[in-house]
gemmi code that builds the backbone of each chain (N, CA, C; Angstrom):
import gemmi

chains = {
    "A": [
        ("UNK", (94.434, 15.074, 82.399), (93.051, 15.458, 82.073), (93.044, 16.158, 80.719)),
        ("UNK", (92.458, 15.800, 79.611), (92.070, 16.074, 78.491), (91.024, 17.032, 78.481)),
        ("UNK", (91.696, 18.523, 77.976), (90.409, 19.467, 77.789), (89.294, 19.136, 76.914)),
        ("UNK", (88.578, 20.651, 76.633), (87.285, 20.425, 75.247), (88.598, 20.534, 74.011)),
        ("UNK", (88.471, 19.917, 73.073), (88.739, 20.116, 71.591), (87.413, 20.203, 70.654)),
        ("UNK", (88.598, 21.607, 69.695), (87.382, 21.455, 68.738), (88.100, 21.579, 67.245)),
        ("UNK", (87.125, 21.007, 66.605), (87.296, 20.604, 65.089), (86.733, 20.980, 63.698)),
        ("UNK", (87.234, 21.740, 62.712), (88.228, 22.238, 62.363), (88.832, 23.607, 63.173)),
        ("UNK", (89.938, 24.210, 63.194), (90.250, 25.562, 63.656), (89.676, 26.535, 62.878)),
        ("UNK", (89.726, 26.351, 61.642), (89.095, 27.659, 60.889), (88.744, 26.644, 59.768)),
        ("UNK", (87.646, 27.325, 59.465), (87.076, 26.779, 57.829), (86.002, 28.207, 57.369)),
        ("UNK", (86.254, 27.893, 55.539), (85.277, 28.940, 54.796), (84.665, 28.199, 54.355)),
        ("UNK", (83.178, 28.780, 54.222), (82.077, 28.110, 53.664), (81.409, 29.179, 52.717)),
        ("UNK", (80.589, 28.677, 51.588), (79.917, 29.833, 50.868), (78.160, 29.909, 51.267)),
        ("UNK", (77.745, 31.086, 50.838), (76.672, 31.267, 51.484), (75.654, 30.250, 51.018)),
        ("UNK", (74.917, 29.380, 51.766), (73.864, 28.841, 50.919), (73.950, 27.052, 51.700)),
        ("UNK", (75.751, 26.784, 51.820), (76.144, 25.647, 51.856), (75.462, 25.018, 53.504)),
        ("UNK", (75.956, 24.455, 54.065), (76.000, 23.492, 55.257), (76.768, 22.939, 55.621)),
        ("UNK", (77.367, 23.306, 56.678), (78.571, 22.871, 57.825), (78.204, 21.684, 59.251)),
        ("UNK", (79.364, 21.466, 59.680), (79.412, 20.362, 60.719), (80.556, 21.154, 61.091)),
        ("UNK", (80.505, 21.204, 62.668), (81.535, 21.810, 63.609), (81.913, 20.175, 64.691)),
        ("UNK", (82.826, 20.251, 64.905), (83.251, 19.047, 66.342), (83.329, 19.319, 67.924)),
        ("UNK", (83.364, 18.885, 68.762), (83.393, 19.008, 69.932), (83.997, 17.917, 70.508)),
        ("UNK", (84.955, 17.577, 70.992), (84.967, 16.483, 72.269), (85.285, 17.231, 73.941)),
        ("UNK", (84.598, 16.479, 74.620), (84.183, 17.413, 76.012), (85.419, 17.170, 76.733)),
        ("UNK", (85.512, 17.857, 78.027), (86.773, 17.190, 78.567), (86.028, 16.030, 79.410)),
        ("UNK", (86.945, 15.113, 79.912), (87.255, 13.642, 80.358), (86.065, 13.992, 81.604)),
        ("UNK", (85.184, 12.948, 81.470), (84.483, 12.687, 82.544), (83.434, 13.770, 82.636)),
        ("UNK", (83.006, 14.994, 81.275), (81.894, 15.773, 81.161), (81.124, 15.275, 80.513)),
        ("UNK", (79.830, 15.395, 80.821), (78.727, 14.817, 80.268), (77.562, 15.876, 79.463)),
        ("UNK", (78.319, 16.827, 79.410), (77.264, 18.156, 78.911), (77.369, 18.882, 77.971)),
        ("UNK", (77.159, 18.924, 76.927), (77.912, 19.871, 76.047), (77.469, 21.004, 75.715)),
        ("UNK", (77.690, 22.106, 75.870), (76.995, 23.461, 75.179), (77.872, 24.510, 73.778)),
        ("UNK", (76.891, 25.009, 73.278), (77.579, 25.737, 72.024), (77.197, 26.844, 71.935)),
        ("UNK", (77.616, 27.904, 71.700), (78.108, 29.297, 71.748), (78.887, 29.521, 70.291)),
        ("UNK", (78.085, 30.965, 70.191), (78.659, 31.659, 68.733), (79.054, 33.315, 69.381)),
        ("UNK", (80.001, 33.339, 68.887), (80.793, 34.548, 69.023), (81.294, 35.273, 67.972)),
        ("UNK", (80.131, 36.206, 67.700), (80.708, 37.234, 66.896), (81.870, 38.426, 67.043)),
        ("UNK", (82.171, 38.555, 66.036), (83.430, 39.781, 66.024), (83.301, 41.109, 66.934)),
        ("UNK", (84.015, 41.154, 68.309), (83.802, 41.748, 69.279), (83.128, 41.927, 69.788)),
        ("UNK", (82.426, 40.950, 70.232), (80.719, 40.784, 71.227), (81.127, 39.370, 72.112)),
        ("UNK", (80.698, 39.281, 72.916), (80.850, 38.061, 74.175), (79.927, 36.970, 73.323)),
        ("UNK", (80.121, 36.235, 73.704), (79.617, 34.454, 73.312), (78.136, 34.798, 73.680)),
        ("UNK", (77.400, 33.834, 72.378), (75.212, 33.929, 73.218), (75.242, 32.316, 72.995)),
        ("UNK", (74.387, 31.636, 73.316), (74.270, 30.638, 73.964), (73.171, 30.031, 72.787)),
        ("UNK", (74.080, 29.050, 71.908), (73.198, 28.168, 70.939), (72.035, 27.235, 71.541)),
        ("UNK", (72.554, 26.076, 72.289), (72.213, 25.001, 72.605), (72.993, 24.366, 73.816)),
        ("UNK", (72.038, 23.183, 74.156), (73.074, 22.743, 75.460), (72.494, 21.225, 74.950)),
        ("UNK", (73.790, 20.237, 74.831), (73.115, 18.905, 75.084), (73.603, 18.092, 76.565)),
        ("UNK", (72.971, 17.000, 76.862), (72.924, 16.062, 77.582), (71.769, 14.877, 77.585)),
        ("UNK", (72.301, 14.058, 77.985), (72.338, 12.438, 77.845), (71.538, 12.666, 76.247)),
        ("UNK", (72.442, 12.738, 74.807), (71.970, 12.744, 73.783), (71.009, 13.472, 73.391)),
        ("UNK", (70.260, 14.520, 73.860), (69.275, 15.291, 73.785), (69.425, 16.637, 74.150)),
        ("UNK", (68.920, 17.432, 73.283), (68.943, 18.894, 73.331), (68.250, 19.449, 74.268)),
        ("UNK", (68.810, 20.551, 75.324), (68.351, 20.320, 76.627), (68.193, 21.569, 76.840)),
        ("UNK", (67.873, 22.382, 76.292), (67.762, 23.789, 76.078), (68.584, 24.707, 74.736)),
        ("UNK", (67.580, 25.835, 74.731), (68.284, 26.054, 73.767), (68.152, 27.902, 73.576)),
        ("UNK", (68.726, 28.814, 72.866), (69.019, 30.188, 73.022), (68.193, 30.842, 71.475)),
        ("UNK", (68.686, 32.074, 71.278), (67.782, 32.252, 70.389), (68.305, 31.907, 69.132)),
        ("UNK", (68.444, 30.891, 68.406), (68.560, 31.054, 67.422), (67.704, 29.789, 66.551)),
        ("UNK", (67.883, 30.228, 65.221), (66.702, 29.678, 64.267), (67.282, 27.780, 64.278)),
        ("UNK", (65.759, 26.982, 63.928), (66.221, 25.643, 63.706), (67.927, 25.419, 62.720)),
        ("UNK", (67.666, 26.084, 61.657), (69.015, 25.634, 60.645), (70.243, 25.374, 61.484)),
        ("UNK", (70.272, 25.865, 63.136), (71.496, 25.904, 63.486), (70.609, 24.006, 65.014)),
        ("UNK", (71.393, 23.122, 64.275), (70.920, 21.764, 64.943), (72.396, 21.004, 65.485)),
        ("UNK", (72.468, 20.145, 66.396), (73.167, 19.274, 66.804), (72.861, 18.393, 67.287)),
        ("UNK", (73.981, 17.088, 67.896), (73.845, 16.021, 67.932), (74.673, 15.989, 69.306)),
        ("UNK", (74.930, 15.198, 69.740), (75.514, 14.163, 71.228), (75.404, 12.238, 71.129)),
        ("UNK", (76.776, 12.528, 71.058), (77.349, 10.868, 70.715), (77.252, 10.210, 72.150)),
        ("UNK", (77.705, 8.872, 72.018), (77.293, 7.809, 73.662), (78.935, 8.102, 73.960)),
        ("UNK", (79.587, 8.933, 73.597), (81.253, 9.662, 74.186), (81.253, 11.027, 74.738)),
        ("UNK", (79.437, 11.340, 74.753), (79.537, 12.741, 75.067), (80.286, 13.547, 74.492)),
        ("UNK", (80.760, 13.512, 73.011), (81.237, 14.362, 72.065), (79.847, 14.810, 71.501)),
        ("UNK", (80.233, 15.812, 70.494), (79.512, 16.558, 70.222), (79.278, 16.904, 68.851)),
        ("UNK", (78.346, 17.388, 67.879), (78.582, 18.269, 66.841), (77.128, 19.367, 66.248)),
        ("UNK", (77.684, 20.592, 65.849), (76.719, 21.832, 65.875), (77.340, 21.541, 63.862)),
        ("UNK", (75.732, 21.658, 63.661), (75.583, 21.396, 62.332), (74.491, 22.678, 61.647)),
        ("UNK", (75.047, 23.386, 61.171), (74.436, 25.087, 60.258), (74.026, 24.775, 58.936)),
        ("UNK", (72.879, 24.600, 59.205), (72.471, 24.943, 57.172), (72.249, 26.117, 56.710)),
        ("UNK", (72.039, 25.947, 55.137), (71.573, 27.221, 54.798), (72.170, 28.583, 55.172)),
        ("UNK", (73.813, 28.734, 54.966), (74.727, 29.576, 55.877), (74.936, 30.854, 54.970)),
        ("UNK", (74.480, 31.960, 56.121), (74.458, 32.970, 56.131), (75.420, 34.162, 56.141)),
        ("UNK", (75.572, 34.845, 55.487), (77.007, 35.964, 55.691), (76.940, 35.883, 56.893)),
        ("UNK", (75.905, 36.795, 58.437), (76.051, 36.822, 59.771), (76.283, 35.646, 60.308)),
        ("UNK", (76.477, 34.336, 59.895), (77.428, 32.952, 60.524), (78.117, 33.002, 60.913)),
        ("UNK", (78.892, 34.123, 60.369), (80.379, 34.419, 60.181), (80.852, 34.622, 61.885)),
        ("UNK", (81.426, 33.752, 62.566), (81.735, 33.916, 63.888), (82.625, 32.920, 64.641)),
        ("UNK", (82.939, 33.105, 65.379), (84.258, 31.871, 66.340), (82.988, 31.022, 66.853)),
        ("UNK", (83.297, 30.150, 66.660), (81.894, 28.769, 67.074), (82.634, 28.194, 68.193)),
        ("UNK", (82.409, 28.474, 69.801), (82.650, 28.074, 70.806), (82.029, 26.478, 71.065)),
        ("UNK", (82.212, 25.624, 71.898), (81.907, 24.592, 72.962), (82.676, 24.479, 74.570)),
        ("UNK", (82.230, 24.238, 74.938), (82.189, 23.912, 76.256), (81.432, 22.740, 76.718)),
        ("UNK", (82.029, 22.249, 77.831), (81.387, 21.528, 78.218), (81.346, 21.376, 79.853)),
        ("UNK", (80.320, 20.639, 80.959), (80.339, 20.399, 82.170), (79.790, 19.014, 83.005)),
        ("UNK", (80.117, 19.505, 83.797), (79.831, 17.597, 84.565), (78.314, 17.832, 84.710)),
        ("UNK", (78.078, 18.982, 84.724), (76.289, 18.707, 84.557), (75.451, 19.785, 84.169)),
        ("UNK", (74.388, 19.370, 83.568), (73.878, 20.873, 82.658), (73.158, 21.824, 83.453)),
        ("UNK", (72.700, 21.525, 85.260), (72.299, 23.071, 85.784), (73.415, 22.940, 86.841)),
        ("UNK", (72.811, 24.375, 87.900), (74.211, 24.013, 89.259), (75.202, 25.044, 88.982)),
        ("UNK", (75.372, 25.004, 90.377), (76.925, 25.922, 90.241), (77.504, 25.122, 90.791)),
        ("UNK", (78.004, 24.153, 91.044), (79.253, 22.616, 91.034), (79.790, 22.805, 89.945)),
        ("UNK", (80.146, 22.937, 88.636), (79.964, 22.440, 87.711), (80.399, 23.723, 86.373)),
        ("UNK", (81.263, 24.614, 86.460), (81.522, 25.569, 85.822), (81.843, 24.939, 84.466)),
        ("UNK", (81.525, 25.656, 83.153), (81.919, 25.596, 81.816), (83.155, 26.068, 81.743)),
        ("UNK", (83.935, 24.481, 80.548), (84.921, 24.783, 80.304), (85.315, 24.682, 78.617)),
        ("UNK", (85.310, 25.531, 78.418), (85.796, 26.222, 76.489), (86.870, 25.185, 76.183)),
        ("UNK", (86.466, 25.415, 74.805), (87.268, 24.565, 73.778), (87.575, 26.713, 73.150)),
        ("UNK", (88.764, 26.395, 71.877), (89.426, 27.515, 71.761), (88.455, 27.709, 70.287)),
        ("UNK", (86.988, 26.892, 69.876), (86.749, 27.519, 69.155), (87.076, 27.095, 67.634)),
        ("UNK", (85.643, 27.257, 67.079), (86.233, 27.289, 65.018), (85.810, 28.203, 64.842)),
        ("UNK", (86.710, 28.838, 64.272), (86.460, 30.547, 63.015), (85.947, 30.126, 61.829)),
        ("UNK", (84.482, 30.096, 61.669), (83.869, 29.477, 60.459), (83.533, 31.416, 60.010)),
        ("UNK", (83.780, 32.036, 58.533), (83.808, 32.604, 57.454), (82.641, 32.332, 56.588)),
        ("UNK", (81.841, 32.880, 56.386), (80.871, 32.597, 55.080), (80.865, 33.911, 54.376)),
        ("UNK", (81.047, 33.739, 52.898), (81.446, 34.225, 52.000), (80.193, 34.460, 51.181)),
    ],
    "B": [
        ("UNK", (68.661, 35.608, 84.128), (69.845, 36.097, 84.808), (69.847, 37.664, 84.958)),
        ("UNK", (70.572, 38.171, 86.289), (70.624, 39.681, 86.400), (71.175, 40.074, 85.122)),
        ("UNK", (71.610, 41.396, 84.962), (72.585, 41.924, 84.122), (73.405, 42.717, 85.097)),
        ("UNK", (74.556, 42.211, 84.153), (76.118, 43.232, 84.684), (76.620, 44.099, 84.300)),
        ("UNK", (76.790, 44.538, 85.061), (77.631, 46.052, 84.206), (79.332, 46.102, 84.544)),
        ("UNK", (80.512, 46.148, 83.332), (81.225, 46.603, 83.842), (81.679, 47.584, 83.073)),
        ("UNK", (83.073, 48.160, 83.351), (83.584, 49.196, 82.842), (84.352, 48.592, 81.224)),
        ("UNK", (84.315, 48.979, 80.325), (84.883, 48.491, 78.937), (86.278, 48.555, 78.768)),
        ("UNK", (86.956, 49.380, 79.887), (88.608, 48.578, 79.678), (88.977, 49.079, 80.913)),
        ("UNK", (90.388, 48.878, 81.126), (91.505, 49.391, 82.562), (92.598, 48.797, 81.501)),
        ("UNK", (93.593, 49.616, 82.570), (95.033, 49.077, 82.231), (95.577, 49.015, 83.923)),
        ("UNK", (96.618, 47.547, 84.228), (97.122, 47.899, 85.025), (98.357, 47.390, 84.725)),
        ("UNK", (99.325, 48.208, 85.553), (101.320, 47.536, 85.819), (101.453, 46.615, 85.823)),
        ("UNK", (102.322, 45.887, 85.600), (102.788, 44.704, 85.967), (103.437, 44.493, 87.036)),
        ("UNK", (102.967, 43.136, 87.838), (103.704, 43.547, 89.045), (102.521, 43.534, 90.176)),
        ("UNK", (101.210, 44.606, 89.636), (100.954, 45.383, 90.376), (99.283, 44.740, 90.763)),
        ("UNK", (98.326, 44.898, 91.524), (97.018, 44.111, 91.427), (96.442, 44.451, 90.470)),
        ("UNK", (95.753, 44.000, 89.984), (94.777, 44.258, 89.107), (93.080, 43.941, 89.794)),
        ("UNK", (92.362, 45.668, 89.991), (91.202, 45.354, 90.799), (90.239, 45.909, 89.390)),
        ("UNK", (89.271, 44.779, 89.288), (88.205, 44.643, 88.292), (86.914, 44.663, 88.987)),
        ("UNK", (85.834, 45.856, 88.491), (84.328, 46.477, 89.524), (83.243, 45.643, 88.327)),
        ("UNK", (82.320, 44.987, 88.701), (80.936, 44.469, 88.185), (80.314, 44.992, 89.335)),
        ("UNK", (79.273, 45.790, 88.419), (78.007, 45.568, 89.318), (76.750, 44.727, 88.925)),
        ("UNK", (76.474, 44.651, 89.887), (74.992, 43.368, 89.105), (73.738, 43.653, 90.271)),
        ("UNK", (73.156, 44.652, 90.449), (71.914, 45.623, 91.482), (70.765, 44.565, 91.659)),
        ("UNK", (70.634, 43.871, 90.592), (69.233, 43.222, 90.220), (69.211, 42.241, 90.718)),
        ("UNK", (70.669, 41.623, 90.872), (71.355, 40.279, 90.883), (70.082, 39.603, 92.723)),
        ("UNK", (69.020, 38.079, 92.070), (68.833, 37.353, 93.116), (69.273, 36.757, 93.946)),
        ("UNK", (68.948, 36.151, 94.984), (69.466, 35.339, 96.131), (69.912, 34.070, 95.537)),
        ("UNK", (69.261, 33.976, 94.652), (69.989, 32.230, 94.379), (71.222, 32.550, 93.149)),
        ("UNK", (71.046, 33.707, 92.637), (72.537, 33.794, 91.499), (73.776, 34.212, 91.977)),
        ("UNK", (74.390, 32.875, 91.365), (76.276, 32.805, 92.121), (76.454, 34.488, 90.886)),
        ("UNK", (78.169, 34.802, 91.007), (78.612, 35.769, 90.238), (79.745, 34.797, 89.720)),
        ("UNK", (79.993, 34.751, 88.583), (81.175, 34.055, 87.772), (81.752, 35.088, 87.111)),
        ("UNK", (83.125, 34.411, 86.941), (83.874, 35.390, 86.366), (84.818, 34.429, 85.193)),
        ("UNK", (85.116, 34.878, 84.161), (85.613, 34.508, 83.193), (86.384, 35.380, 82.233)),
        ("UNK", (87.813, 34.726, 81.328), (88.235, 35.834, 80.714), (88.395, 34.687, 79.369)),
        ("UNK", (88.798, 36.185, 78.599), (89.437, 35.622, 77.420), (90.227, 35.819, 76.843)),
        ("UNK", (91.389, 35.563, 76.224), (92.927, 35.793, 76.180), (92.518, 35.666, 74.218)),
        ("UNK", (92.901, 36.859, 73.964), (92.929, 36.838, 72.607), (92.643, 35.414, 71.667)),
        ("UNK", (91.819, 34.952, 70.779), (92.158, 33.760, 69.978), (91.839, 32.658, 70.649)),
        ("UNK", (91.280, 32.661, 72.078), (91.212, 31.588, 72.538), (89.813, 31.519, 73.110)),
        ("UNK", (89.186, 30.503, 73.766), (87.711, 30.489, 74.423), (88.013, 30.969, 75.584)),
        ("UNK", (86.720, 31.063, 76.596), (86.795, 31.511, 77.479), (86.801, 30.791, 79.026)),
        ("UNK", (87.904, 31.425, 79.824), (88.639, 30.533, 80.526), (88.012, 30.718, 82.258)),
        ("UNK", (87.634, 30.041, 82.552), (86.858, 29.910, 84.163), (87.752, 30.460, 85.059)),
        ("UNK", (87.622, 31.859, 85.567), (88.346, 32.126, 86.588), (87.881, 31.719, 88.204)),
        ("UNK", (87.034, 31.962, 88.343), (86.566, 31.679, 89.912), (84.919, 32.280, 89.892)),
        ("UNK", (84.068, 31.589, 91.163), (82.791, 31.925, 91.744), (82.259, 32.113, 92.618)),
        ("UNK", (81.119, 32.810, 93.472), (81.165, 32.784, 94.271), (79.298, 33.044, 94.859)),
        ("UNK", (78.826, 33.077, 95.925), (77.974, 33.646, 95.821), (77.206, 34.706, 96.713)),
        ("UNK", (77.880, 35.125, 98.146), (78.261, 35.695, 99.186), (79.233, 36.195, 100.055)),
        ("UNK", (80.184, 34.730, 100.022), (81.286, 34.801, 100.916), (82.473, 34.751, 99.762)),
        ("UNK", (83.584, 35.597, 100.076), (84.417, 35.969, 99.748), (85.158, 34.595, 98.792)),
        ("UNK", (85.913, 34.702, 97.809), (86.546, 33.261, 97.458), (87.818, 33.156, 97.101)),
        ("UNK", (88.555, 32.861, 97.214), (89.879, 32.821, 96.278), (90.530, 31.159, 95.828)),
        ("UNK", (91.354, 31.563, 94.770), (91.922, 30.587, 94.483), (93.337, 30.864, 93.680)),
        ("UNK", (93.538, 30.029, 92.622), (95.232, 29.843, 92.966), (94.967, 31.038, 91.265)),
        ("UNK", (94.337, 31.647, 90.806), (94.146, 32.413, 89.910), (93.925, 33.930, 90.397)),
        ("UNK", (92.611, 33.856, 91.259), (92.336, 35.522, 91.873), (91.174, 35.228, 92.882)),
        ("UNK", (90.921, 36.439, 93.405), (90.082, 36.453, 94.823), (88.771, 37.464, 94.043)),
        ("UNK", (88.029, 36.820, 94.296), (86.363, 37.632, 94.434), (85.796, 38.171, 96.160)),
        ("UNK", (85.754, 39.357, 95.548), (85.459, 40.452, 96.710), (83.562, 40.553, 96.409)),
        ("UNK", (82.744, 40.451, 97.281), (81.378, 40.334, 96.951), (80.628, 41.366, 98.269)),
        ("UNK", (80.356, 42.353, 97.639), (79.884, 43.246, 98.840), (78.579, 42.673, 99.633)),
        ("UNK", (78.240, 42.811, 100.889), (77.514, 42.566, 101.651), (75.922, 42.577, 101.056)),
        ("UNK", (76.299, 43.150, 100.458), (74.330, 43.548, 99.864), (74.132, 43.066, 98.658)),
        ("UNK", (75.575, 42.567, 98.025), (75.515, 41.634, 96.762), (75.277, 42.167, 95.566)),
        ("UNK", (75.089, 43.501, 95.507), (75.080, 44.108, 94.367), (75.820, 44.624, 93.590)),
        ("UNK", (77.140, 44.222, 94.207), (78.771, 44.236, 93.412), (80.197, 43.616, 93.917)),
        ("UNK", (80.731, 43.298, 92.995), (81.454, 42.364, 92.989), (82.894, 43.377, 92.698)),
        ("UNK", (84.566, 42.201, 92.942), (85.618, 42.873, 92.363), (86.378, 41.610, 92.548)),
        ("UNK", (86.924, 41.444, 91.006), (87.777, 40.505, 91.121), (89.283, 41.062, 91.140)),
        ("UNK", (89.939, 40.467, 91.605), (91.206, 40.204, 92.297), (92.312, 39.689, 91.643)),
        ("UNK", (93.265, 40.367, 90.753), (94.406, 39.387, 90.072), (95.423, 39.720, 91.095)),
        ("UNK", (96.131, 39.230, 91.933), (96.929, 39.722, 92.817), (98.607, 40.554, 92.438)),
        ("UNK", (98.819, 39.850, 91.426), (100.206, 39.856, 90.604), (99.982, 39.913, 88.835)),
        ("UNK", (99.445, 40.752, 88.611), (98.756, 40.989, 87.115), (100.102, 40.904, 86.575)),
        ("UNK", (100.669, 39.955, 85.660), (101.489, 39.381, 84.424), (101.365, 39.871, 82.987)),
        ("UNK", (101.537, 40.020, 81.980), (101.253, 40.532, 80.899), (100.476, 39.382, 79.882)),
        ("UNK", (100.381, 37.927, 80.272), (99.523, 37.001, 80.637), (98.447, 37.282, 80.150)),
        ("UNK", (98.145, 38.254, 81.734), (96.742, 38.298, 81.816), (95.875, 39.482, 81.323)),
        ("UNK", (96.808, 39.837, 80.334), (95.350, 40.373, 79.160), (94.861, 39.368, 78.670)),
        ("UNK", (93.274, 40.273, 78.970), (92.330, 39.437, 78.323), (91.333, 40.336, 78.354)),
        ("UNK", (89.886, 40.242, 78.002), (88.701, 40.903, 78.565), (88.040, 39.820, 79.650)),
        ("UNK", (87.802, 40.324, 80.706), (87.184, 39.859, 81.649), (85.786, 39.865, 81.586)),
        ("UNK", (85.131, 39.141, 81.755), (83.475, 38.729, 81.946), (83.189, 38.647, 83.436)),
        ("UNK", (82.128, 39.037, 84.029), (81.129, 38.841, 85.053), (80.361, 38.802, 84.521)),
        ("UNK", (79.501, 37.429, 85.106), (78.101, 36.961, 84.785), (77.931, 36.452, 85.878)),
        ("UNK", (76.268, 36.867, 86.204), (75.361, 36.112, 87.160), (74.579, 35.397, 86.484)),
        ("UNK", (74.557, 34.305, 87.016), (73.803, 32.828, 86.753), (73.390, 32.290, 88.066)),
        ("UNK", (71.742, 31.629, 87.966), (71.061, 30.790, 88.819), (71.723, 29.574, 88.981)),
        ("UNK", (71.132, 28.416, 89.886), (71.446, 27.313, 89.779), (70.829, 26.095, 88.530)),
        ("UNK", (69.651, 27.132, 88.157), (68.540, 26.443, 87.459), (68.793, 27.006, 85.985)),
        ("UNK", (69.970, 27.711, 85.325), (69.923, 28.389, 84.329), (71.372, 27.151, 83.587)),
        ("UNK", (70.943, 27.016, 82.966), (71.188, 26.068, 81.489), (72.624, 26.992, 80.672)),
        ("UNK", (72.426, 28.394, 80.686), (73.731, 29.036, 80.394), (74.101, 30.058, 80.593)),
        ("UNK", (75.624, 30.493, 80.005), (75.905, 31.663, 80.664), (75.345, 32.945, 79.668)),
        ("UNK", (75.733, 33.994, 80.251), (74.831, 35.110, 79.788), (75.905, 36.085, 79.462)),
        ("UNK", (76.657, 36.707, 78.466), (77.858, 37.009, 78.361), (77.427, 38.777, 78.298)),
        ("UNK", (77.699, 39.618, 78.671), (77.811, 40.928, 78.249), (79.171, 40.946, 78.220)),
        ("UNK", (79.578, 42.716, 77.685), (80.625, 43.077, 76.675), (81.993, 42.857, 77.348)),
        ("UNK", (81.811, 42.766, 78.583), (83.516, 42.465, 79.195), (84.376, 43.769, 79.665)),
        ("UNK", (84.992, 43.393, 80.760), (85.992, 44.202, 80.130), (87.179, 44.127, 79.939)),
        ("UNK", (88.424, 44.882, 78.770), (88.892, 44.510, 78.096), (90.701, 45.445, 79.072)),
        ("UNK", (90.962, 44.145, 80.337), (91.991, 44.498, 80.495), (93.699, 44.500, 79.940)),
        ("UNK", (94.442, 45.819, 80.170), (95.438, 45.551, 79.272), (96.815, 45.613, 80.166)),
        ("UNK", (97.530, 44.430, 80.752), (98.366, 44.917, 81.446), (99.990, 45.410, 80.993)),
        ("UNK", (100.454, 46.667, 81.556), (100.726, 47.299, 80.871), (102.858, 47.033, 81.320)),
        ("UNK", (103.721, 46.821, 80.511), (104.881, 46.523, 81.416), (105.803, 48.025, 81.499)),
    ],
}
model = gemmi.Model(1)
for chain_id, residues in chains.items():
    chain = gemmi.Chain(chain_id)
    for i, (resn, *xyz) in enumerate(residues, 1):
        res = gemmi.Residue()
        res.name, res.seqid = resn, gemmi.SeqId(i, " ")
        for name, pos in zip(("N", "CA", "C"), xyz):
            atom = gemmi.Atom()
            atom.name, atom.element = name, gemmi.Element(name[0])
            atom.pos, atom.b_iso = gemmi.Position(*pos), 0.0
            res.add_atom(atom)
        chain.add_residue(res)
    model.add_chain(chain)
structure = gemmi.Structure()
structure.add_model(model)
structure.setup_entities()
């Protein structure tokens, strides 16, 4: 069984620019959610996709958008990037987006830096 | 989702259990209690759930008091491993995600 991966491990970006983060879910999840984790604070809750569509979403502003491929991979795409960006960019994913069947399981995360 | 409260660190032996207190007072009839940690550098790793009755598994046991307004998870044989900060979160069946407060940040000690 193939966990979540995520893509790049760390990257710097300068303020202003626009990023693409990766996701692939583990084997046989159909859900993907994204989480930003700032420097000693617990994970808040970006977005959630399923079947290709954004299926809720947490507080944060449009600039922070994603996508869902027909592989149920994933990608969280930041414009317009901000010094407070600066955070471990979680995914997870589950066999289904409500329910307690169905616990989230983490990818280890990109340390995206804006400068 | 309720909110949880736990304590912001412990240390325990190695060797020795490691007993971890959430409370969650507010916590509804339909919200399970999850528990999750995180091991330095890494995401965060699904320990076990539950939502009344007691649970265990091949990681740790959730202790869930009768009136449901607090919880204790269970490392039976705490390893040096298992630092991490621990999370409790209550979540519905109908809630889309998890709800993270500050953790707490166990350190086991050899």
């Amino acid at each position: 069984e193939t966990g979540v991966t995520q893509s790049p491990t760390h990257l710097i970006k300068t303020r202003g620019q626009q990023v693409t983060l990766r996701c692939s879910s583990q084997s046989g999840h159909n859900t993907v959610s994204w989480y930003q984790q700032a420097l000693g604070q617990g994970p808040q809750f970006i977005f959630q996709y399923y079947r290709e569509e954004e299926n809720g979403r947490g507080n944060f502003p449009p600039r922070f958008s994603g996508l869902q491929f027909p592989n149920y991979s994933s990608e969280l795409n930041v414009n317009a990037l901000e010094l407070d960006d600066s955070a471990l960019y979680l995914c997870a994913s589950s066999l289904q987006p409500t329910g307690n069947n169905s616990p989230l399981h983490f990818g280890n995360g990109t340390r995206l830096t804006v400068t | 989702d309720a909110k949880t409260t736990q304590p912001p660190s412990m240390d325990c032996a190695e060797g020795r259990a490691a007993n971890l207190p959430c409370n969650h007072s507010t916590i509804s009839g339909n919200e399970y209690v999850y528990w999750y940690r995180q091991i330095h550098s890494q995401g965060p790793q699904y320990i076990i759930h539950g939502l009344k009755n007691n649970e265990t598994n091949e990681m740790a046991s959730l202790i869930i008091t009768e009136d449901r307004k607090s919880s204790t998870l269970i490392l039976p044989h705490a390893t040096l491993r298992d630092t991490a900060v621990y999370y409790c979160i209550a979540k519905s069946g109908s809630a889309r995600q998890l709800t993270f407060g500050s953790g707490t940040q166990l350190t086991v000690l050899p």
